[in-house]
GUBAFI-209419 format. One line per field, with one value per residue: x, y, z of N, C-alpha, C in turn; residue in one letter; chain; residue number from 0. Coordinates in Angstrom, 2 decimals. Atoms other than C-alpha are relative to their C-alpha. Layout:
N
n.east = [X,...];
n.north = [Y,...];
n.up = [Z,...];
ca.east = [X,...];
ca.north = [Y,...];
ca.up = [Z,...];
c.east = [X,...];
c.north = [Y,...];
c.up = [Z,...];
r = [A,...];
c = [A,...];
k = [NUM,...];
END
This chain:
138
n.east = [1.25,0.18,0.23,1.26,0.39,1.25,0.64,1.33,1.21,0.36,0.22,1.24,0.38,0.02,1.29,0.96,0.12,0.39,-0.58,-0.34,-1.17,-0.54,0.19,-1.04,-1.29,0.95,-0.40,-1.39,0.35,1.00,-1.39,-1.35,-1.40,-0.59,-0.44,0.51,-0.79,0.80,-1.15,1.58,0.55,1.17,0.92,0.79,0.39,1.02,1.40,0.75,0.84,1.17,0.64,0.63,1.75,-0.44,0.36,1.24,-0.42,-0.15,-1.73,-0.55,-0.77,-1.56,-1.31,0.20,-1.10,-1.77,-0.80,0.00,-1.06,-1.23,-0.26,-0.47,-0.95,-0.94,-0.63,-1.32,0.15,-0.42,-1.26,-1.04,-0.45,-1.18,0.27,-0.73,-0.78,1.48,1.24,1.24,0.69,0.91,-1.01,1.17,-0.38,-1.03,0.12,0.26,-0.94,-1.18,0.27,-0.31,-1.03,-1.01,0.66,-0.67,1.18,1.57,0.85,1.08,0.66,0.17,0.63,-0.20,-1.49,-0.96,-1.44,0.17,-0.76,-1.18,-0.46,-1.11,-0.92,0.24,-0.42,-1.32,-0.15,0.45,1.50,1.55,1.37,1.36,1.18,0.50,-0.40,-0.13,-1.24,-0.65,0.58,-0.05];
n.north = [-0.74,-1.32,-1.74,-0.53,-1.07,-0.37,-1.19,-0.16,0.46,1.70,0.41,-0.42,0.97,1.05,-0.42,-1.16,0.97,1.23,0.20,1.29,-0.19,-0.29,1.03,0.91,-0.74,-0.28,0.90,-0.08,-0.97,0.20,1.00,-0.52,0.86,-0.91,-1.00,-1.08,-1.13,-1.37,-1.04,-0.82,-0.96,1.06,0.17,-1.56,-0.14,0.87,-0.82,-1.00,0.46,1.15,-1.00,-0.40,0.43,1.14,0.94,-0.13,0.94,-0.80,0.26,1.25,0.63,-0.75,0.19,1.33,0.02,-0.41,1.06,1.21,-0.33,-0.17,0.81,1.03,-0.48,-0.04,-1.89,-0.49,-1.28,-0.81,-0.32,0.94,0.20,-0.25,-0.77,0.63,-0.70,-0.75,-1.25,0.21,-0.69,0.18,0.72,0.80,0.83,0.44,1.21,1.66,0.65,-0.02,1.21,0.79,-0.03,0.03,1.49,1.15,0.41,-0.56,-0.42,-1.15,0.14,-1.74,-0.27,-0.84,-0.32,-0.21,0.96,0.95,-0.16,-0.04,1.37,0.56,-0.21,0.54,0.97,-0.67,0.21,1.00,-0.33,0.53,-1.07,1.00,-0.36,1.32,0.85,1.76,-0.35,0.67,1.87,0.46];
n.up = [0.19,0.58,-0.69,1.08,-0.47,0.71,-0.52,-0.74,0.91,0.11,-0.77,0.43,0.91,-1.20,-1.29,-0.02,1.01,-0.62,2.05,0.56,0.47,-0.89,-1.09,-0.37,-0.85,-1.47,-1.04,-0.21,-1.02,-0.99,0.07,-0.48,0.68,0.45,-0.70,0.71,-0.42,0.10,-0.62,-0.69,1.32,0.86,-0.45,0.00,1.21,-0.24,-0.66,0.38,1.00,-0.81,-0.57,1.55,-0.11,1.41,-1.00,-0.52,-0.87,-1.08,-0.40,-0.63,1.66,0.00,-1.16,0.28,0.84,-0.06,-1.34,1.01,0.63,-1.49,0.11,1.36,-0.02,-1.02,0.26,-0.38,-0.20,1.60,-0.22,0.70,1.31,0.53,1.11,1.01,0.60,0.70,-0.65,0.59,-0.45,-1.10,-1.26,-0.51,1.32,-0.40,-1.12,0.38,0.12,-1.10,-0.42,0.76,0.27,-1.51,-0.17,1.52,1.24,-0.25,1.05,-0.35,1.28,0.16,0.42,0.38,0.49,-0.19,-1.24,1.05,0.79,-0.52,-0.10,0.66,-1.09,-1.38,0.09,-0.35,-1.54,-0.86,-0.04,1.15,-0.08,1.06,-0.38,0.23,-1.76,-0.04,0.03,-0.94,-0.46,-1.56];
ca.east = [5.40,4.69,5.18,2.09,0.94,-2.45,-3.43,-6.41,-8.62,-7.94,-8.42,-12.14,-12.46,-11.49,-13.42,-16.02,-17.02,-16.68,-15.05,-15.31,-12.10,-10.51,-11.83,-8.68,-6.49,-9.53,-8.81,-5.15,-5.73,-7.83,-5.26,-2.42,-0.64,0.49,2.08,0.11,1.73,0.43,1.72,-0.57,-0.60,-2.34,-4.17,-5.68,-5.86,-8.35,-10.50,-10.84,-11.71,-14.39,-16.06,-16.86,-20.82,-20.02,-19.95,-22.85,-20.86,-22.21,-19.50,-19.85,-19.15,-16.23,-14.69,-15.53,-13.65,-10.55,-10.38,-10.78,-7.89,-5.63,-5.82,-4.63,-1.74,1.33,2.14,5.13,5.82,6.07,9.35,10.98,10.28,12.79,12.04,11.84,13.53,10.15,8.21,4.58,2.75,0.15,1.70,-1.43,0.02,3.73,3.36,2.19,5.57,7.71,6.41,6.66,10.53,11.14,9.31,11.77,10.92,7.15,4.31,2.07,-0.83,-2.38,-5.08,-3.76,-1.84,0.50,2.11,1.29,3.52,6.64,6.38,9.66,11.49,10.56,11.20,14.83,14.23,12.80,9.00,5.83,3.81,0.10,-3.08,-3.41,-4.93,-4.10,-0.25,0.18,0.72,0.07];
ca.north = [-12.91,-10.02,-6.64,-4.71,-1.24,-0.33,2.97,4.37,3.74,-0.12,0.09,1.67,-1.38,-3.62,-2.13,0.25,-1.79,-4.91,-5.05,-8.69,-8.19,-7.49,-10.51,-12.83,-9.90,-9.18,-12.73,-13.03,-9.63,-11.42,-15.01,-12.75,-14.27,-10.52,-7.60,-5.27,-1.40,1.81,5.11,7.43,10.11,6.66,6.35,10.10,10.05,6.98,8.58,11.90,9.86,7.33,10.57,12.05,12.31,10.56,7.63,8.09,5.93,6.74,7.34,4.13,2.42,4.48,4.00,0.06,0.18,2.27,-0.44,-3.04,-1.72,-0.59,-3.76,-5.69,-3.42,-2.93,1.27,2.51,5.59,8.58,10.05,6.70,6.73,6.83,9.64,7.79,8.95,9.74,12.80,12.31,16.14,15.04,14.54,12.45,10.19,10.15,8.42,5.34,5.46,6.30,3.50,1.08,2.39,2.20,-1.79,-2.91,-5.80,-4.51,-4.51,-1.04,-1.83,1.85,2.71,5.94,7.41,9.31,6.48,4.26,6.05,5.43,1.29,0.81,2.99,1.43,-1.94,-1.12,-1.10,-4.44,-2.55,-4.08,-0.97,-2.41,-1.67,-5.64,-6.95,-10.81,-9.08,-10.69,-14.64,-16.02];
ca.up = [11.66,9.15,10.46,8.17,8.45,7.18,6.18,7.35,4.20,4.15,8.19,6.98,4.88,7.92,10.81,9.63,6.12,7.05,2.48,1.80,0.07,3.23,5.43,5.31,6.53,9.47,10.62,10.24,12.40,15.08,14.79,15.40,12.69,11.48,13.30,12.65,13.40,14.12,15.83,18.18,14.83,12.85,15.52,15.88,12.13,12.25,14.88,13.54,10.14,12.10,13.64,10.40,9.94,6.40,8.76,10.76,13.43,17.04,19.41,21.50,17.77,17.03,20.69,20.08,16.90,17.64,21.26,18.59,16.49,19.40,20.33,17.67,17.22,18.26,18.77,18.16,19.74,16.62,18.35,17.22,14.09,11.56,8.57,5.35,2.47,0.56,1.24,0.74,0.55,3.13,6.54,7.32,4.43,5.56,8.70,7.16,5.48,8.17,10.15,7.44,6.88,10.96,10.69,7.38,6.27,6.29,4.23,3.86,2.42,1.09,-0.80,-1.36,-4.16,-3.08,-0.70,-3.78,-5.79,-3.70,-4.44,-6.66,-4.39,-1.09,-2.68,-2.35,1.13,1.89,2.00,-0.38,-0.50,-2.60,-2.57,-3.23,0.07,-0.93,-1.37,1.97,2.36,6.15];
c.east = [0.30,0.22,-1.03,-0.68,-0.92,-0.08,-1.27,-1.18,-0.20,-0.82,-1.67,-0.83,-0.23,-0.89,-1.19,-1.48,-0.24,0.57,0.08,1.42,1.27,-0.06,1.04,0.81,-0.68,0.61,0.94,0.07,-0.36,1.45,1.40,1.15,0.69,0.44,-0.35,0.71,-0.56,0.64,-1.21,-0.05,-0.99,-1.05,-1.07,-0.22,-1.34,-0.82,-0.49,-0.93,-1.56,-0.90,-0.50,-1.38,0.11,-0.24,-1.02,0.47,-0.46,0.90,0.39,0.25,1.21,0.88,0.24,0.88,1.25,0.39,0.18,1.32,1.15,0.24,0.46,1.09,1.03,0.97,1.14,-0.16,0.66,1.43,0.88,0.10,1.07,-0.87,0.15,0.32,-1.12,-1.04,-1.32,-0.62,-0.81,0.71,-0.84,0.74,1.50,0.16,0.04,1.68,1.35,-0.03,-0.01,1.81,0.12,-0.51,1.13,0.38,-1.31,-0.31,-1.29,-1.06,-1.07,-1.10,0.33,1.10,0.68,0.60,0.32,1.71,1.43,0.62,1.46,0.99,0.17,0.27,1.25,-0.05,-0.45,-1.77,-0.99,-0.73,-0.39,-1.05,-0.57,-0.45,0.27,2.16,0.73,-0.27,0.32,0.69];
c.north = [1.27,1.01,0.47,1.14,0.26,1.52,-0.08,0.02,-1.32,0.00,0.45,-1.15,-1.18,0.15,0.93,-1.00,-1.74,-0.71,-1.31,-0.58,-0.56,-1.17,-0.91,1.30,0.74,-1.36,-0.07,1.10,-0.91,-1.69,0.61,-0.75,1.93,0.85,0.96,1.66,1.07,0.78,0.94,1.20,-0.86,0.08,1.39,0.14,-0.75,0.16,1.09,-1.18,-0.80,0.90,0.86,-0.50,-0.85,-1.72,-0.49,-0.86,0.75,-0.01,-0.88,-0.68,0.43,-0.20,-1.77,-0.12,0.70,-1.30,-0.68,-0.33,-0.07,-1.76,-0.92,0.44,0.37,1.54,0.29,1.78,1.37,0.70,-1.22,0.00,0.46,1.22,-0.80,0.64,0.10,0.82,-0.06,1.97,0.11,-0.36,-1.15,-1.73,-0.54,-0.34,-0.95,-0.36,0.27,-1.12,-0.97,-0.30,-0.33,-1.75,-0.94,-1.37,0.52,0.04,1.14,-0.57,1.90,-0.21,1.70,0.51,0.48,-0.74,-1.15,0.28,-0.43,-1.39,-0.40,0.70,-0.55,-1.63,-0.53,-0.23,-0.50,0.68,-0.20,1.42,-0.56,0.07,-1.27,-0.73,-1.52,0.16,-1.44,-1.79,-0.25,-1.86];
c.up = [-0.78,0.57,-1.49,0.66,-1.43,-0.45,0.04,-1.14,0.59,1.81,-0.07,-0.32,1.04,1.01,-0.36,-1.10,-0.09,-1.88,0.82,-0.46,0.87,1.26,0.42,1.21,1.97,0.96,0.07,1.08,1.63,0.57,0.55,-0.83,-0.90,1.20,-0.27,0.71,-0.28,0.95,0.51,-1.47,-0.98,0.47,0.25,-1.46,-0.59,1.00,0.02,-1.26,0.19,0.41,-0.97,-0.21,-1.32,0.15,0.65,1.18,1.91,0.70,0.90,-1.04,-0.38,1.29,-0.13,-1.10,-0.16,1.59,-0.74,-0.99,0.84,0.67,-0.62,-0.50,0.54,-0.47,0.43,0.03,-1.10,0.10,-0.87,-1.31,-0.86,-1.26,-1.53,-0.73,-0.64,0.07,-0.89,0.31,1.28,1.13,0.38,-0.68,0.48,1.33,-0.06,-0.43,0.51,0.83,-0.83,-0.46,0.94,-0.05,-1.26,0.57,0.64,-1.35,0.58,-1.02,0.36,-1.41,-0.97,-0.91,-0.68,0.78,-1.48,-0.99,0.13,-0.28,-0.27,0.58,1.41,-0.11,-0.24,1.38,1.17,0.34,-1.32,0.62,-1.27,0.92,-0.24,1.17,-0.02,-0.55,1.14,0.25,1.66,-0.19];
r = [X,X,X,X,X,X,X,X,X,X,X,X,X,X,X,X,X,X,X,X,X,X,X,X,X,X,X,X,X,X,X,X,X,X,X,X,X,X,X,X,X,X,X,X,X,X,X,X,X,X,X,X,X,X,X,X,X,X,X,X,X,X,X,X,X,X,X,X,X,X,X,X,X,X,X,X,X,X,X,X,X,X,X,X,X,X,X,X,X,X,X,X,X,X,X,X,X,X,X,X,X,X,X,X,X,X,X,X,X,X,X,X,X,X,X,X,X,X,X,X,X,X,X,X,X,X,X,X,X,X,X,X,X,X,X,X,X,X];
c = [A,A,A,A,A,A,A,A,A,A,A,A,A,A,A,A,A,A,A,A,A,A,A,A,A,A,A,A,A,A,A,A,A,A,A,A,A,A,A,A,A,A,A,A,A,A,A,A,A,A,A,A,A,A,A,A,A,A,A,A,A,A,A,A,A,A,A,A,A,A,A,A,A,A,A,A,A,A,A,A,A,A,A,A,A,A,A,A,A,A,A,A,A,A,A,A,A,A,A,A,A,A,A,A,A,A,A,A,A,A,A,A,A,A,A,A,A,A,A,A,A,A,A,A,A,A,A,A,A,A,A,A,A,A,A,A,A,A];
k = [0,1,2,3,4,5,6,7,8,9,10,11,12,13,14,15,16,17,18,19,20,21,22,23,24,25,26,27,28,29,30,31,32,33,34,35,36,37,38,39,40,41,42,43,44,45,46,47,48,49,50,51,52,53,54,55,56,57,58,59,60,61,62,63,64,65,66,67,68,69,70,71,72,73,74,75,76,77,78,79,80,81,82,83,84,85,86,87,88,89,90,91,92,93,94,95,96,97,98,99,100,101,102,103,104,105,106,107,108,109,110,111,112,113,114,115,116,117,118,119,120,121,122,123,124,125,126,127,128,129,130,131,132,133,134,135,136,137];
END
């Protein structure tokens, strides 16, 4: 099984959105044919973002979609993580690829980019960072 760490756009796309785009990697999600990975800082990063009036999400919707998530993931605690060798500005941002370095092999998929930028270095170290969501084959 995949190990795969989202950041918190695509998980927007997955739970909030409902992106078309994104529907194989919802069910593969739901199938449990991936490993999906997240860290309580992902996870506080994706429920400040969900709580955002931008959203308009009330907050039994937002607690429904972070149980929804949390569930489907498997949290590693942020002490463990390993530091990767790529410093992203945003700390919000380098999480995703600290957890993606502590998961090698892993795929991040990222929307964002500054994690974006890191691909041809991180592919050195057994990590697909891509903002391609059909990157991943089940």
């Amino acid at each position: 099984m995949k190990s795969v760490v989202f950041d918190t756009n695509v998980l927007l796309d997955l739970f909030v959105f409902n992106d078309f785009r994104a529907l194989h990697l919802k069910q593969a999600l739901l199938e449990q044919k991936i490993d999906a990975l997240a860290s309580p800082k992902t996870l506080e990063e994706f429920a400040d973002v969900i709580s955002r009036p931008l959203f308009a999400l009330e907050t039994i919707d937002q607690e429904k979609i972070l149980l929804q998530w949390t569930s489907l993931a498997r949290v590693l605690d942020d002490q463990n993580l390993f530091s990767s060798p790529w410093r992203c500005q945003d700390p919000d941002d380098q999480v995703f690829l600290d957890l993606a370095y502590t998961a090698r092999p892993c795929t991040l998929i990222s929307k964002d980019h500054e994690v974006l930028k890191f691909d041809a270095h991180a592919a050195k170290e057994n990590i697909l960072i891509s903002a391609d969501y059909n990157s991943l084959v089940f």
